[in-house]
C-alpha positions as CSV (number, residue, x, y, z in Angstrom):
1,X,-40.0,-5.3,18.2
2,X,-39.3,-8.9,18.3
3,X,-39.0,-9.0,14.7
4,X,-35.9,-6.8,15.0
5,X,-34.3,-9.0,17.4
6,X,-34.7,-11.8,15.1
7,X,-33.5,-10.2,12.0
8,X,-30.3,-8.8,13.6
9,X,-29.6,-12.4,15.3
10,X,-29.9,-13.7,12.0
11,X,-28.0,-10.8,10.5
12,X,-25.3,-11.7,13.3
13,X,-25.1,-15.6,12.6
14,X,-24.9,-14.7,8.5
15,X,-21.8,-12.9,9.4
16,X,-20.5,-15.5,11.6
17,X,-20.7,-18.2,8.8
18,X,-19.3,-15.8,6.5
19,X,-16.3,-15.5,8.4
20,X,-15.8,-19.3,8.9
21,X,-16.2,-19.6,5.1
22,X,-13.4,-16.9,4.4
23,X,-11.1,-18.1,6.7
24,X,-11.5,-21.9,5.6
25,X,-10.9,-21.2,1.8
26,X,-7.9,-18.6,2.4
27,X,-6.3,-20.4,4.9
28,X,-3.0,-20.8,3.4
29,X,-3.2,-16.6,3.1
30,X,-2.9,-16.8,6.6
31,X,-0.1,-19.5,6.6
32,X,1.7,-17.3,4.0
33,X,1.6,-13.8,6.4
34,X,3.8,-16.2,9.2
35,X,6.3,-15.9,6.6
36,X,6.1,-12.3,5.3
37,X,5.9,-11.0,8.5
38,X,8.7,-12.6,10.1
39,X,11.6,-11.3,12.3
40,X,13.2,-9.8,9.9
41,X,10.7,-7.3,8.4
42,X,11.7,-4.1,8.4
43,X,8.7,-1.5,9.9
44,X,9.6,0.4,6.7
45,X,8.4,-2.6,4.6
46,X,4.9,-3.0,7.0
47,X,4.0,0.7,6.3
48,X,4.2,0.2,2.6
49,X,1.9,-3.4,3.0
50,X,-1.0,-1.4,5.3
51,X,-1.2,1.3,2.9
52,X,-1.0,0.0,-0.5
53,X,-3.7,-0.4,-1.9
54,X,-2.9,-3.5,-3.8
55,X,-0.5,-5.0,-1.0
56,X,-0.7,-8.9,-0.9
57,X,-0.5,-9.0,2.5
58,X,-3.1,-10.7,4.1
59,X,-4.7,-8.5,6.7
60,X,-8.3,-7.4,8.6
61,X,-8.5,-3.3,9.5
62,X,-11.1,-2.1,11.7
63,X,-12.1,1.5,11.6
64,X,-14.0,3.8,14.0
65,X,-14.9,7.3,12.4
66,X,-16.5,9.9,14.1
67,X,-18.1,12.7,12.6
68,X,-18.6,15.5,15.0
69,X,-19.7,18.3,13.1
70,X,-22.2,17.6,9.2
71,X,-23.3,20.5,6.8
72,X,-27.3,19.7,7.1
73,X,-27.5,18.4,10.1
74,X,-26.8,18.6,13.7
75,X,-26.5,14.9,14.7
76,X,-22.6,13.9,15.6
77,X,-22.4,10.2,13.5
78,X,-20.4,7.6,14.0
79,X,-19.3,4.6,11.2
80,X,-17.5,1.2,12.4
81,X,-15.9,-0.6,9.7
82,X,-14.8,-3.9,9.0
83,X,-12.8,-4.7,6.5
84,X,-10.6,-8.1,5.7
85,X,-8.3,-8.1,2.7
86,X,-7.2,-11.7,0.9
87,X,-4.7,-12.2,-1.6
88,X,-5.3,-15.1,-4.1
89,X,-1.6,-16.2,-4.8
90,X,-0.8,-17.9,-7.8
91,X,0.7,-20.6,-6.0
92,X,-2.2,-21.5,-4.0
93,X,-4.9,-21.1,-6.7
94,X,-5.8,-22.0,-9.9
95,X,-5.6,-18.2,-11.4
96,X,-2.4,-17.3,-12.8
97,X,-2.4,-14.1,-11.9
98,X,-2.8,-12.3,-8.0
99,X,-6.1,-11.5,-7.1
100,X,-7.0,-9.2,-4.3
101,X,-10.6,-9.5,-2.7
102,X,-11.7,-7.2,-0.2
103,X,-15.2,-7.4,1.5
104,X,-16.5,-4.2,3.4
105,X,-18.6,-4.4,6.3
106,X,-20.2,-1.5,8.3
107,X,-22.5,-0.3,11.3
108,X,-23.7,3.2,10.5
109,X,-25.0,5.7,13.5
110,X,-26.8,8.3,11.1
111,X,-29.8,10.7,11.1
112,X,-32.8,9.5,10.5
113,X,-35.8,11.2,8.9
114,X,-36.6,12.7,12.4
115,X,-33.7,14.2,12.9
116,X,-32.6,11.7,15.0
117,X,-29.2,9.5,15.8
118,X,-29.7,5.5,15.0
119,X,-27.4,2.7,14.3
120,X,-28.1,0.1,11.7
121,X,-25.8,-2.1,9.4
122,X,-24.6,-0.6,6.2
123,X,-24.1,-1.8,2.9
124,X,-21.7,-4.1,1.8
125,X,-19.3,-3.3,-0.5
126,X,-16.8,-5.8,-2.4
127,X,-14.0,-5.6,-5.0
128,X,-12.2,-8.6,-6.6
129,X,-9.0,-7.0,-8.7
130,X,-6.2,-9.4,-10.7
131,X,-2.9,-7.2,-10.6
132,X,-1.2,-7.4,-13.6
133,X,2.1,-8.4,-15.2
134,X,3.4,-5.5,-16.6
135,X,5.0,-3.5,-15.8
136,X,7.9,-5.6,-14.3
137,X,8.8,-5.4,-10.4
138,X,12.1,-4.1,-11.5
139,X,9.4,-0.7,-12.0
140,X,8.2,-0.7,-8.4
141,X,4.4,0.1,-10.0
142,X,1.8,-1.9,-9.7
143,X,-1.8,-1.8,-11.9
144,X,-4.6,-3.5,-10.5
145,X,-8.1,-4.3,-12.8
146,X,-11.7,-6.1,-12.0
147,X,-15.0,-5.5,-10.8
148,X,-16.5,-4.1,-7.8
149,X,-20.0,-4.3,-5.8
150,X,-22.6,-2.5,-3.7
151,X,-25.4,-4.9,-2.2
152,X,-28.4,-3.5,-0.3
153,X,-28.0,-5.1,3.0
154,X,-28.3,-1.5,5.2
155,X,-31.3,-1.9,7.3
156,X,-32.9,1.4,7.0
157,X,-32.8,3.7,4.1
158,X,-31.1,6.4,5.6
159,X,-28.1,3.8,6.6
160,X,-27.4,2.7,2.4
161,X,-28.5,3.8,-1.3
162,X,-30.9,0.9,-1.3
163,X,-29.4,-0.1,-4.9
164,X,-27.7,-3.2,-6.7
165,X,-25.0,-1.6,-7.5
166,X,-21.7,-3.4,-10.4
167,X,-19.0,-1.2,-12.2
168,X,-15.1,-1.2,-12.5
169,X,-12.6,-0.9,-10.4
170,X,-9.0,0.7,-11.2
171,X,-5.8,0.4,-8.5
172,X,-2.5,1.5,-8.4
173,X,1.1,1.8,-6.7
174,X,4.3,3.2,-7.0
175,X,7.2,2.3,-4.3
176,X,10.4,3.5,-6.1
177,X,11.0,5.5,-3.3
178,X,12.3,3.8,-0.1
179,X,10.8,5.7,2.3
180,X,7.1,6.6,0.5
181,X,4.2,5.0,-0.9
182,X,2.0,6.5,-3.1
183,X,-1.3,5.4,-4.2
184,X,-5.2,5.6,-5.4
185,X,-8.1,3.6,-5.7
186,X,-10.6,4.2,-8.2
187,X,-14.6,3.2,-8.5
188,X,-17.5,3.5,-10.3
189,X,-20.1,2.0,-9.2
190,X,-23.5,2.1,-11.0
191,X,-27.3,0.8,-10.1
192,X,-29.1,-1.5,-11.8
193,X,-31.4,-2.8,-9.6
194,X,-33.5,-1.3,-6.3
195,X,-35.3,-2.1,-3.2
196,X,-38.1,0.1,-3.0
197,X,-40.5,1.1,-5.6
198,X,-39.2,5.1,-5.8
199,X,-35.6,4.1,-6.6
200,X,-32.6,6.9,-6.4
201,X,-30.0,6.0,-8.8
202,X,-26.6,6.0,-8.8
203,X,-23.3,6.4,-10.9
204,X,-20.3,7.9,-9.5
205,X,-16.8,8.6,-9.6
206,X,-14.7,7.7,-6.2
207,X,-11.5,8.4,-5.8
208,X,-9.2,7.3,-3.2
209,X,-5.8,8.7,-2.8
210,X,-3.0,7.1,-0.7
211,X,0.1,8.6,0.6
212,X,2.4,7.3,3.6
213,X,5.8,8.9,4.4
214,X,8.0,7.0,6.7
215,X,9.1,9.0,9.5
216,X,11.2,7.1,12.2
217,X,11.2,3.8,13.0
218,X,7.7,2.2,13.0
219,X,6.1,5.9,12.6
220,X,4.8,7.3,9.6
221,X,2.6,10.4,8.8
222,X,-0.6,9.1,5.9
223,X,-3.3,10.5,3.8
224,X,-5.2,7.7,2.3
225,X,-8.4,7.4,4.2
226,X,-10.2,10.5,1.7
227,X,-13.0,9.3,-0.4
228,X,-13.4,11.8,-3.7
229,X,-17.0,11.0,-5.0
230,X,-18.0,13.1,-8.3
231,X,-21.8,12.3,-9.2
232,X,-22.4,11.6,-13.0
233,X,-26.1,12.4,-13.0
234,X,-27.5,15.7,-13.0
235,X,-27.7,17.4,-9.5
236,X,-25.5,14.4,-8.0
237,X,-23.7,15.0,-4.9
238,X,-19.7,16.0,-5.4
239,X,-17.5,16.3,-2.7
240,X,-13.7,16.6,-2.1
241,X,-12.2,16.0,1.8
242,X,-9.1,15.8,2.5
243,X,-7.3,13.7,5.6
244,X,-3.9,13.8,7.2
245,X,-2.7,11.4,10.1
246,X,0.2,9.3,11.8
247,X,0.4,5.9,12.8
248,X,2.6,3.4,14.6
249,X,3.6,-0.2,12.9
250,X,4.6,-2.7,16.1
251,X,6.4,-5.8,15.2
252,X,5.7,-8.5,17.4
253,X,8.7,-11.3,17.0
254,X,6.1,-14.3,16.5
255,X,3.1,-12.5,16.4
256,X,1.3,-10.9,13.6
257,X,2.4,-7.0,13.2
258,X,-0.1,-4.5,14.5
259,X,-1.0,-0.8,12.7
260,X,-2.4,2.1,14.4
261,X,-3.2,4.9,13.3
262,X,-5.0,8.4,13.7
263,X,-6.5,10.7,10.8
264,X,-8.5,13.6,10.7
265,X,-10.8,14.7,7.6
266,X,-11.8,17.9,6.7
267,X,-14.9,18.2,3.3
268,X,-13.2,21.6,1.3
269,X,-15.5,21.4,-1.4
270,X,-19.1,20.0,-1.9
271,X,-22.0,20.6,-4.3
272,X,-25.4,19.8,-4.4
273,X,-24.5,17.6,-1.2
274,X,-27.2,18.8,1.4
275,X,-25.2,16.9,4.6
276,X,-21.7,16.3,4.2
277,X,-18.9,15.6,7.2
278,X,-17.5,19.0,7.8
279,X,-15.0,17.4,9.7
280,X,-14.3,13.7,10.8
281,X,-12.0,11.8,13.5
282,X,-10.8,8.2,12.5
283,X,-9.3,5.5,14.4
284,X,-7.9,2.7,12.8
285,X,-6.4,-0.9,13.6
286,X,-4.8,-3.2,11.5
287,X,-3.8,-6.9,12.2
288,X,-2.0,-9.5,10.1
289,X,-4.9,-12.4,9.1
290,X,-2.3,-14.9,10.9
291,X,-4.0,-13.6,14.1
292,X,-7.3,-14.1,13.1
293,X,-6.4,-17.4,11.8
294,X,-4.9,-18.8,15.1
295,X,-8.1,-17.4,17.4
296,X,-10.5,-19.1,14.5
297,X,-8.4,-22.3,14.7
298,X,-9.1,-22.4,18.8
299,X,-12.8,-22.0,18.2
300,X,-12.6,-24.7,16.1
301,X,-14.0,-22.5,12.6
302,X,-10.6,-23.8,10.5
303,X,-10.5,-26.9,9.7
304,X,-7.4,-28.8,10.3
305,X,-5.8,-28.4,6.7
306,X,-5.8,-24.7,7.6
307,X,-4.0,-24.9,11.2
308,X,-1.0,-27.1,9.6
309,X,1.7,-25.1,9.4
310,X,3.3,-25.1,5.9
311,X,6.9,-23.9,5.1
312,X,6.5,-21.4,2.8
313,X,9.0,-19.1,0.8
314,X,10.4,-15.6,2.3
315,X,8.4,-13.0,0.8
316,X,10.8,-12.0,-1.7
317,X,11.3,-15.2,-3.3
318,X,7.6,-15.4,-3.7
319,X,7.4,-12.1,-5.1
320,X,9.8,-13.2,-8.0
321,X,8.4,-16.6,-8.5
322,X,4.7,-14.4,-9.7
């Protein structure tokens, strides 16, 4: 099994240089968080910039689920998520417009075709939307448009789709309420290209709601962590869970912020889905990408353009100058 050990060391130093590369070209994302997530943020104003969908706050969420009970089988699976999100100001690049990249990463303990629990990498998922102009902040609605991704880079076929996958990606947000967010996230994404000669394609709807209502302080209860997926094709898998949570927003006075938070998911409807979650635990952990930024910079992965500290605007200022 050598072979193995090689290809996940390799797998592992990929990532690695990845990372360096993400953090050396959005750099002044990190600089900018320093300044949007300063002493006086309010924990109301945190809860709205984890959940939203299209928030421009720089950030890196890592996410345990644990799946205890599955229609179809009786293996307990577990998913560990990683999953940065970068802003592309306009101030700081060369579109005129905000962009919003987020990269997904995952490790996937699932069954395999022996009925059996194994762990293998996941595929990677990416979306690149450019929030628009209209309508006007003075709204409190945000529309965000582009592309998304699915690349094949699971390691065993019971671990991804084994597909290229490409197709549009729609998001929204609406904050005119001071103490709610609501939200969704939508995707289609559809193959065009496959890793093994007896391809299974794919076209489908997901659908990702987001709801957050602040409760007291840094507390808030949240149902954004569902994934509606409606198959196109004939026989395709549709399913409908549902989730509900609380979490914790900690300000740190010059530290990034921290989010916790706990979620359960239950499936209520499926069709032509042979396994399925029947219910799901998740355990989630935001932190601002000013964090990451100062333990890359003592590792010595950001180069020295990165670590200089820039005086940027307060966050509302900059939010009237795009």
């Amino acid at each position: 099994m050598s072979w193995i050990s090689e290809y996940l060391s390799s797998c592992a130093r990929a990532a690695l240089c990845a990372a360096a590369i993400i953090l050396w070209m959005f750099g002044p994302a990190a600089n900018f968080t320093q300044a949007q997530t300063s002493n006086a943020a309010s924990e109301e104003t945190l809860i709205k910039d984890f959940t939203d969908p299209l928030t421009t706050l720089p950030q890196v969420s890592l996410k345990d689920a644990f799946t205890p009970t599955s229609f179809g089988t009786h293996v307990q699976t577990n998913q560990v998520i990683l999953r940065p999100i970068i802003p592309r100001v306009p101030r700081f690049s060369l579109f005129p417009l905000i962009q919003l990249i987020r990269p997904t990463f995952s490790l996937v303990t699932v069954s395999s075709a022996r009925g059996r629990a194994c762990t293998e990498f996941g595929d990677m998922q990416l979306f690149d939307l450019t929030i628009l102009r209209w309508p006007s902040d003075e709204a409190h609605f945000k529309i965000g448009l582009g592309p998304m991704f699915v690349f094949p880079t699971a390691t065993s076929r019971s671990a991804g789709q084994g597909a290229w996958q490409a197709g549009p990606a729609m998001g929204a947000v609406y904050t005119g309420i001071p103490w709610l967010v609501m939200g969704f996230l939508l995707q289609n994404p559809i193959s065009f290209a496959y890793t093994s000669p007896k391809p299974a394609p794919q076209n489908k709807l997901e659908f990702h709601p987001a709801l957050a209502l602040h409760v007291w302080k840094g507390w808030y209860l949240r149902s954004a962590e569902a994934t509606w997926a409606f198959g196109w094709r004939h026989h395709s898998p549709t399913v409908l869970p549902l989730s509900f949570g609380d979490g914790d927003v900690i300000v740190r006075p010059g530290l990034p912020p921290l989010n916790f938070y706990v979620t359960g998911q239950w499936t209520v409807y499926r069709k032509f889905a042979p396994i399925a979650p029947a219910d799901r635990r998740q355990l989630w952990a935001d932190c601002g990408l000013s964090g990451i930024q100062k333990m890359a910079s003592l590792a010595g992965i950001v180069s020295e353009r990165v670590s200089e500290q820039s005086s940027f605007p307060p966050a509302q200022t900059w939010r009237e100058q795009s």
